[in-house]
C-alpha positions, 0 to 999 in steps of 0.5 A: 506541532505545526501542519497544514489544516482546512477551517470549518466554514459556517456549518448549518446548525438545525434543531434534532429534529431536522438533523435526524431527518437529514441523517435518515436521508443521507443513511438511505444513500450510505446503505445503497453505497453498501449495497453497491459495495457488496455486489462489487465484491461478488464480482471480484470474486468471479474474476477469471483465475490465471495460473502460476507456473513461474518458480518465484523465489523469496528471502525471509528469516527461514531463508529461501522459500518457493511462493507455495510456503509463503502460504503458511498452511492455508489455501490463500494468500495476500501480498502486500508489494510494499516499496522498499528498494534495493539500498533504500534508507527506509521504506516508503512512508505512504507504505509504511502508513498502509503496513501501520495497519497490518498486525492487528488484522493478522491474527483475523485473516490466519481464522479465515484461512488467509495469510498475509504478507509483504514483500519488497524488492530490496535484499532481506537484510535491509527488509529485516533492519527498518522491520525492526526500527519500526517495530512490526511483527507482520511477515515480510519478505524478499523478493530480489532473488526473482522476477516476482516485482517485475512480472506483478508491475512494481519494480522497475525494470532494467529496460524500462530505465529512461522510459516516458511511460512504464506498465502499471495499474493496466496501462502504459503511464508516466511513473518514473519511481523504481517501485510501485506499491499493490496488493495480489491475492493468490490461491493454493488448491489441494493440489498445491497448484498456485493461481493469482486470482486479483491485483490492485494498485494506486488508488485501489489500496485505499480501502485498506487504510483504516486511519482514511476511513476514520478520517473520511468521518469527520468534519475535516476529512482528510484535509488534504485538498491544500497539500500538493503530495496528498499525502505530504503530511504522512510521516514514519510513525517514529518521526512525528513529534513536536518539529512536525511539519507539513510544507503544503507545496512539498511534492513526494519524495522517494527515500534516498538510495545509497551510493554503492561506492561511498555507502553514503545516501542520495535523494531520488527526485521521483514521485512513488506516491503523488496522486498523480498516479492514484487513480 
């Protein structure tokens, strides 16, 4: 197994009294970002609310359904907008490293009266065949019947082909990638009106990576400070092994798209994932 790893430089070594004093100082500053943490999250949840009045149409194992069932008989619903394609071979792998993280928490979320969900552009079929391959149980589902990714800044629409800079994370930038990941988070009152009440992009999925946060622990870090694509180490879960491999000077690249007319795969040059586009 070979990757690119950092080296420990000269770590200062103290006895247990001074480590303890150094951690007590540095926990004061930990709690205080806690606090900071706590207050930004009441915040969040006094954000305005917007309605939903557009009729989104998704595909999934039932076949067709409205947003409202999406919310599987509770009062709020979080989506994941993982990148995947219409003729993609597989999904993104920086998405598939975030939905790593999505079964086990699903069960927790149902008891809190949330449901959580993916969603991706790409016809059901091809959504169902890589949820299989890599073994996930977590609901997912279409949305290329709608407008849904379009109006939720994630897919790429047709008009802005070509474009220099398209709108997303609230801002006009470069971002030449046909799909875009985010999360939105809805609600459904008794009344079964629909309101989206906040979406994050780029960077702001990153409290949800629960490997960065363990990695954020310990000595190395995420060690990605050398590697040209942060995430360039980042494989399907099902593709490491004893030829792993991490090319420091290797940028992200979007999984390959199928020609129509051939059936056979193309690689599309452009970065969904660079940390360019993560702030």
């Amino acid at each position: 197994m070979a990757t690119v790893t950092s080296q420990v430089h000269n770590p200062k070594i103290v006895s247990q009294a001074e480590w303890i004093a150094a951690r007590k100082e540095f926990l004061a500053e930990e709690k205080e970002f806690t606090r900071l943490r706590d207050e930004l999250s009441r915040r969040r949840r006094e954000l305005p609310w917007e309605k939903v009045d557009k009729n989104y149409a998704f595909d999934g194992p039932q076949g067709r359904l409205a947003l409202a069932a999406l919310f599987d008989n509770r009062s709020q619903l979080v989506i994941y907008h993982f990148m995947l394609g219409p003729g993609w071979k597989e999904g993104c792998p920086s998405c598939s490293y975030l939905a790593d993280h999505f079964d086990g928490m699903a069960i927790h979320l149902a008891n809190r009266d949330v449901t959580f969900a993916a969603v991706s552009h790409a016809p059901y079929a091809e959504i169902a065949a890589f949820k299989k391959r890599m073994g996930w149980r977590f609901h997912w589902y279409s949305s290329s019947a709608s407008d849904f990714n379009y109006d939720f800044q994630v897919s790429l629409k047709p008009e802005d082909e070509g474009k220099p800079e398209v709108y997303y994370n609230y801002e006009m930038a470069a971002f030449p990638a046909t799909e875009r990941p985010g999360l939105s988070v809805f609600f459904k009152n008794p009344e079964g009106q629909i309101f989206h009440t906040y979406s994050t992009y780029a960077r702001g999925l990153d409290i949800l990576v629960g490997t960065y946060n363990f990695l954020d622990l310990v000595p190395k870090g995420r060690d990605e400070a050398g590697l040209k694509h942060t995430m360039a180490w980042v494989r399907h879960h099902d593709k490491y092994g004893d030829n792993y491999f991490v090319d420091p000077n290797q940028p992200y690249v979007q999984p390959e798209i199928a020609k129509p007319e051939t059936g056979q795969f193309k690689t599309a040059g452009s970065s969904c994932c660079s940390a360019d586009h993560h702030d």
